[in-house]
C-alpha positions as CSV (number, residue, x, y, z in Angstrom):
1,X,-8.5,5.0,3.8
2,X,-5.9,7.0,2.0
3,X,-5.3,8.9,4.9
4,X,-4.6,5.8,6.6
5,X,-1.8,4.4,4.5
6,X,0.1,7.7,4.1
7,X,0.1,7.3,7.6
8,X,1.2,3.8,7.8
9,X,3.8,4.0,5.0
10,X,6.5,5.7,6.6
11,X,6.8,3.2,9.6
12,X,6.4,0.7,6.7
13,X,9.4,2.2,5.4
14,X,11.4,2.3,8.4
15,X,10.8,-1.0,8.8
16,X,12.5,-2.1,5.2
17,X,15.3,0.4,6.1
18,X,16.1,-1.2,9.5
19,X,15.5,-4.9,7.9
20,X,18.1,-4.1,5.0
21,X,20.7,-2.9,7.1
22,X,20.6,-6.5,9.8
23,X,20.4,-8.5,6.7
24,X,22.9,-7.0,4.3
25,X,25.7,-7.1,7.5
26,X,24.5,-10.7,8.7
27,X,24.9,-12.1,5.4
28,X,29.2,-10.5,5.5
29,X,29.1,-12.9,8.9
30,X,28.5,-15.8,6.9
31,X,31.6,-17.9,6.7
32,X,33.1,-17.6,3.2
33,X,34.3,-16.1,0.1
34,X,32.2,-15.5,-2.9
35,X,35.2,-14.6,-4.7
36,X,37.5,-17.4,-3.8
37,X,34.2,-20.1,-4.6
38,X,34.1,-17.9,-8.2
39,X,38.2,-18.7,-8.8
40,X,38.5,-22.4,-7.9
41,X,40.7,-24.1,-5.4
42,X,43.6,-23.7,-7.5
43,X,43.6,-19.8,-8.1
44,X,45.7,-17.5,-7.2
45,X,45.9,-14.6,-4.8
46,X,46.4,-12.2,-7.9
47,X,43.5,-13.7,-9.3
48,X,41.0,-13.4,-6.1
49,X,41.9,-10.2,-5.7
50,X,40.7,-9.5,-9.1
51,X,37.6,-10.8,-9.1
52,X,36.9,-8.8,-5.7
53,X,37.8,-5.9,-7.3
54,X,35.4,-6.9,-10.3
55,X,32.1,-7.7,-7.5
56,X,33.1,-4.7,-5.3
57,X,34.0,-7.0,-2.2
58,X,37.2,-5.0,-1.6
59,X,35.4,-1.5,-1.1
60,X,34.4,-0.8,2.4
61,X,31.1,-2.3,4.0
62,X,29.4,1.0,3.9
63,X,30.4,1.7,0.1
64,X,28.9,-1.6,-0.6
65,X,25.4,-0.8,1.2
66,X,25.0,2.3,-0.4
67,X,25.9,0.8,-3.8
68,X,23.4,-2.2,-3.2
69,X,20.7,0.3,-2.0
70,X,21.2,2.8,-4.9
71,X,20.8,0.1,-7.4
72,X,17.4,-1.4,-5.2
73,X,15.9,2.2,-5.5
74,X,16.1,2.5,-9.4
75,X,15.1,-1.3,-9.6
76,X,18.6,-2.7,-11.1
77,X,18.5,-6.0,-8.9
78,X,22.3,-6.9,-10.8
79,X,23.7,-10.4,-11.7
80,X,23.7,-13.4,-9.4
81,X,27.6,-14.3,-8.8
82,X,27.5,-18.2,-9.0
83,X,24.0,-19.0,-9.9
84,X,23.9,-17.5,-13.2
85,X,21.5,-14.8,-14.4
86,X,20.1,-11.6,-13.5
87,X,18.6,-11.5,-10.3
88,X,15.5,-10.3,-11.9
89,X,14.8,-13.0,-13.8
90,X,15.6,-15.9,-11.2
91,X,13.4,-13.7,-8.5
92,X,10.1,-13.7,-10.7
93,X,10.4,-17.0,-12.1
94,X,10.5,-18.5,-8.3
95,X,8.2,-16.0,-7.4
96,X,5.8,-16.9,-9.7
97,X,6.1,-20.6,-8.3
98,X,5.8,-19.3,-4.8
99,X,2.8,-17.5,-5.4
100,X,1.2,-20.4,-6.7
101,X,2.0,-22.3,-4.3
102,X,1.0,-20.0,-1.3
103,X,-2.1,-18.9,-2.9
104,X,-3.3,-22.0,-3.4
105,X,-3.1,-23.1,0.2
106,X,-4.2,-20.5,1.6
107,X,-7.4,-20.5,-0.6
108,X,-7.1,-24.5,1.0
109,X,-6.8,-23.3,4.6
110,X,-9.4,-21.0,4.5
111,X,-12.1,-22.6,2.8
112,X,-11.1,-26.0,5.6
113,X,-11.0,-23.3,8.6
114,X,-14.7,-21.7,7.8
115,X,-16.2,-25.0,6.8
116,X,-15.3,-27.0,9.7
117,X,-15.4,-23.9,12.2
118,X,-19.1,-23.8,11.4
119,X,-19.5,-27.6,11.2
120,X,-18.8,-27.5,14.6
121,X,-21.1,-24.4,16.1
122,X,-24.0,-25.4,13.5
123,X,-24.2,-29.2,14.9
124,X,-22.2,-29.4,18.1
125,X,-21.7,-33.1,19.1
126,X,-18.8,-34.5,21.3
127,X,-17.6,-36.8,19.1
128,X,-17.2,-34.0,15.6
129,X,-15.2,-31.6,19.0
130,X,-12.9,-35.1,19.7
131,X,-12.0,-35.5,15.6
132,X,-11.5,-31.6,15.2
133,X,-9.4,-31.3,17.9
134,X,-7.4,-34.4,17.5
135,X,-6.9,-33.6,13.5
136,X,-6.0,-30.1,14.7
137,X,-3.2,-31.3,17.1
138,X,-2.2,-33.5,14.7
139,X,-1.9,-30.9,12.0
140,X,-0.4,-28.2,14.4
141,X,2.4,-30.8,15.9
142,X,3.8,-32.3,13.0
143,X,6.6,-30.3,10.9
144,X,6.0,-30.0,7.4
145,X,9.3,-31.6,6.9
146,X,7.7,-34.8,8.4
147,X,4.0,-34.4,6.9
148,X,5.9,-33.8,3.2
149,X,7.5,-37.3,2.6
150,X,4.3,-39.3,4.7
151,X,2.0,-37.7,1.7
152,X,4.7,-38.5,-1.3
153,X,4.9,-42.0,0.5
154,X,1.3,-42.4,0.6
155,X,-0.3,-41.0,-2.9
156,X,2.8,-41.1,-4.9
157,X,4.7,-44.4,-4.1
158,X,2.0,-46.8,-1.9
159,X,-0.8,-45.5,-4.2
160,X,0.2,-43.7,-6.8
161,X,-2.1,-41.4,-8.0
162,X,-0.6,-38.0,-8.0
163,X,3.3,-36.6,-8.7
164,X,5.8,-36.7,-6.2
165,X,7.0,-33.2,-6.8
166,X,8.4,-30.5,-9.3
167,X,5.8,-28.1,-11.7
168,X,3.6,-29.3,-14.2
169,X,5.6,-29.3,-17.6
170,X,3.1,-27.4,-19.7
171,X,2.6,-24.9,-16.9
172,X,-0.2,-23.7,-14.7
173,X,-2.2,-22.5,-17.2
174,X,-2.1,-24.4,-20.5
175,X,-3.4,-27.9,-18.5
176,X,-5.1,-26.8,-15.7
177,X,-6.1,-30.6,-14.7
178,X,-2.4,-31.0,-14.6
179,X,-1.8,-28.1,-12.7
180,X,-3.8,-29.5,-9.9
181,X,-2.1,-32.8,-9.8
182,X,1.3,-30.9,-9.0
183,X,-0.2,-28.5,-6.6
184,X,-2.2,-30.8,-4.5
185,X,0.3,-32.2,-2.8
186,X,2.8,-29.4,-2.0
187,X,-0.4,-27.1,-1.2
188,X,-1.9,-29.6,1.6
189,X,1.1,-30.2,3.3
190,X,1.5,-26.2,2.9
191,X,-2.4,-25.8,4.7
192,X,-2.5,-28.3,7.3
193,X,-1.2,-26.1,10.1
194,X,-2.6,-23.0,9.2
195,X,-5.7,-24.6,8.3
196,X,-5.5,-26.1,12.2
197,X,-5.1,-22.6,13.7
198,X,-7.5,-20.3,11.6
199,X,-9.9,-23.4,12.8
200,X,-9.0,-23.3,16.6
201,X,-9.4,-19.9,16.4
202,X,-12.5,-19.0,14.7
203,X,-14.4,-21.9,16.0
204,X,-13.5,-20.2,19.5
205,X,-14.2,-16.7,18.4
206,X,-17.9,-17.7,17.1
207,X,-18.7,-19.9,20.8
208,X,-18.0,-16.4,22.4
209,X,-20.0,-14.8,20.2
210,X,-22.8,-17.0,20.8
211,X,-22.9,-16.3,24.8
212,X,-23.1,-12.3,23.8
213,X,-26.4,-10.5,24.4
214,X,-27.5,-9.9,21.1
215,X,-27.8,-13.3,20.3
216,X,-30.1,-13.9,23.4
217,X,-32.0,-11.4,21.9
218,X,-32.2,-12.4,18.1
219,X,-33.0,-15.8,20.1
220,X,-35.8,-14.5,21.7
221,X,-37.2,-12.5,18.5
222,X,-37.6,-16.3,16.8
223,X,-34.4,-16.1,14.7
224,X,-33.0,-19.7,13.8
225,X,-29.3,-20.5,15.4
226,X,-28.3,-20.9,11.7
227,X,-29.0,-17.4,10.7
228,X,-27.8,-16.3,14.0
229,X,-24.4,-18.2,13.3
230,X,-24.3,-17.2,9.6
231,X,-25.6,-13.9,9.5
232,X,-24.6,-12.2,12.9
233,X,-21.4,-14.1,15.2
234,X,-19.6,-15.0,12.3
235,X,-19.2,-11.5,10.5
236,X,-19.0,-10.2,14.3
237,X,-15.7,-13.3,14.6
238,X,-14.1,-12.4,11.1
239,X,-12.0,-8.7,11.7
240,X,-10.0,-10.7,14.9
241,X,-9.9,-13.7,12.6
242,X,-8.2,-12.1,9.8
243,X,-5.6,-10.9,12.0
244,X,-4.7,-14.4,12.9
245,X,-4.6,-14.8,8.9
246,X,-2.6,-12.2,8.3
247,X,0.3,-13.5,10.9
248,X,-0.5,-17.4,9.1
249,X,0.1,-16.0,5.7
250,X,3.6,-14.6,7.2
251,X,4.3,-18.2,8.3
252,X,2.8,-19.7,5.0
253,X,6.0,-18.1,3.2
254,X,8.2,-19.6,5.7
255,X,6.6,-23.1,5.5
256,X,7.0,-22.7,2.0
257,X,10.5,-22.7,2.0
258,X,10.5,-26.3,3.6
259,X,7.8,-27.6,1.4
260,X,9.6,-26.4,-2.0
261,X,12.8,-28.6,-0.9
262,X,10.2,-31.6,0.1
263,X,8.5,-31.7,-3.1
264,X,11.3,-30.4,-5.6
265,X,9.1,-26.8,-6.3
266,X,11.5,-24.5,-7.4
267,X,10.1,-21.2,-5.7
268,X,11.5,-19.0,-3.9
269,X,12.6,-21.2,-1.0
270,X,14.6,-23.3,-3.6
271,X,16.3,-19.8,-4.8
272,X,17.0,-18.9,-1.0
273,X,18.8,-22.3,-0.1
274,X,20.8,-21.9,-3.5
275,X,22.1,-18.8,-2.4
276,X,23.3,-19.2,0.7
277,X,25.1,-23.1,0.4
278,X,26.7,-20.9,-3.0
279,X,27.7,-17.6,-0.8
280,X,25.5,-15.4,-3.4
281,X,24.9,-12.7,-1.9
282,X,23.1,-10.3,-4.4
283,X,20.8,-13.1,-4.5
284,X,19.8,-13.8,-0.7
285,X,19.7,-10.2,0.1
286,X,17.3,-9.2,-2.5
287,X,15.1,-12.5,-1.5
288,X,15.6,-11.7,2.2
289,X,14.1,-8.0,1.8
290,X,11.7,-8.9,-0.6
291,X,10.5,-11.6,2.4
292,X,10.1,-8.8,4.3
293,X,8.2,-6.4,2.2
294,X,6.0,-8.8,1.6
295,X,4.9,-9.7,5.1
296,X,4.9,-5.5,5.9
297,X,2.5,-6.0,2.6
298,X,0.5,-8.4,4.6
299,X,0.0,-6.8,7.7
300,X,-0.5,-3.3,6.2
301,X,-3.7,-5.0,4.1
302,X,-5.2,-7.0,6.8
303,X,-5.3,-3.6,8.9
304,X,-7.1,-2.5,6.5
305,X,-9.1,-5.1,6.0
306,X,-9.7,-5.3,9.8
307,X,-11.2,-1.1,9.5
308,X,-13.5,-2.3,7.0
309,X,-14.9,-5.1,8.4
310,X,-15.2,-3.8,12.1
311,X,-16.9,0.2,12.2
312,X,-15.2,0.1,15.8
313,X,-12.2,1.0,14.4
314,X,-11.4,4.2,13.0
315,X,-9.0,5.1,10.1
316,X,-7.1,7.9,10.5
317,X,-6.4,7.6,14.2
318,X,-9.5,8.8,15.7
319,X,-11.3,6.7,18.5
């Protein structure tokens, strides 16, 4: 396993190279002056060019990426220009939010995906294949943009039972009943499509299981299509299943920037959209990469993850 992620890790850091790079030049494409927002209509050109001088916007582009990547290297994440703050402090508060958030639906879309995956192998029935596979459409064509105000309308306004949005007051641990008020909401629009493809895909993966050989066999030694399901196609469906999780917990952080601005969650996504309307860009660039390294994060571990599960595959690059 070691062996393994040395050998991953430098393709995992080529990859954060290569993604700082696109996103520190995109962002100096983006229309707009941080130092002109910082001065005000009314300032003058003396005084822009002071405060350019004072961010480092007048020093070449290259000066500025090496300056930014010097200071990412020994962890000094700097100010945010117009939001206020240090960037380190604004990054783990949202990220704190964020992971609460995600976490919490993915734990949702996982536990909906396996239960109703083997609902419908354990006691197939045409009518339980017509309500999975309408709910899963369902799920899979609306945007969360769309399924976010239909659930605040519903259980917040028509019946209202639980918040309409933001974090509980007391925070997630000091009233954990009121924790789970807050997070229902935001975490179930958050599952529904991921919880529709993990269930499309593992109810699939365990039907071809069950027309392999070995199961004809454990069939014909007496053992009960439970077990068989249980205990032999689904451990045999999870390692190509958790590569489909993997790439849904990449999307999960993407929905979740859309679902912080539907349900007022001030994450990560709420950080990002401050950012760029503002023209911050210490503060989108450090989100931006940190998006990245997270999902390089995620694929690295469910390779791993996939070694353990399936003895096919061998760490260190031997077949």
């Amino acid at each position: 396993m070691t062996r393994y992620l040395l050998h991953r890790l430098p393709s995992a850091l080529l990859v954060l190279f290569g993604a700082s790079v696109l996103i520190f030049l995109l962002l100096r494409l983006v229309p707009g002056d941080p130092a002109t927002i910082l001065a005000g209509n009314d300032a003058t050109p003396e005084s822009v060019a002071a405060i350019r001088h004072q961010l480092g916007l007048d020093q070449s582009i290259p000066v500025q990426y090496l300056s930014w990547l010097g200071d990412l290297v020994t962890l000094d994440l700097g100010r945010s220009y117009l939001i206020g703050g240090q960037i380190s402090d604004l990054v783990g508060r949202g990220l704190t939010n964020t992971l609460v958030l995600t976490v919490t639906a993915l734990v949702l879309a996982v536990v909906v995906s396996v239960a109703v995956s083997l609902a419908s192998v354990l006691w197939p029935s045409r009518w339980l294949n017509t309500v999975v596979a309408a709910a899963n459409t369902i799920a899979v064509a609306l945007p969360t943009f769309v399924v976010g105000p239909l659930l605040v309308l519903l259980f917040a306004v028509a019946i209202p039972i639980l918040p309409s949005g933001g974090v509980p007051p007391d925070g997630f641990i000091a009233r954990p009943d009121i924790a789970v008020q807050y997070l229902l909401l935001p975490a179930i629009c958050l599952a529904l499509p991921v919880a529709a493809a993990l269930t499309r895909f593992l109810t699939e993966s365990l039907r071809t299981e069950l027309t392999k050989p070995y199961v004809l066999t454990a069939r014909s030694l007496g053992v009960g299509h439970r077990e068989i399901v249980t205990r032999g196609a689904l451990r045999n469906a999870l390692p190509t299943s958790l590569t489909v999780l993997g790439l849904q917990t990449g999307q999960l952080l993407g929905g979740a920037v859309l679902v912080e601005a539907a349900f007022v969650w001030p994450g990560i996504g709420q950080l990002i959209e401050q950012g760029i309307s503002r023209r911050d860009y210490p503060v989108v660039q450090v989100l931006l990469l940190l998006a990245v390294a997270v999902f390089v994060v995620i694929q690295l571990l469910t390779d791993l993850a996939h070694a353990w599960l399936d003895p096919r595959v061998r760490i260190g690059g031997r077949s």
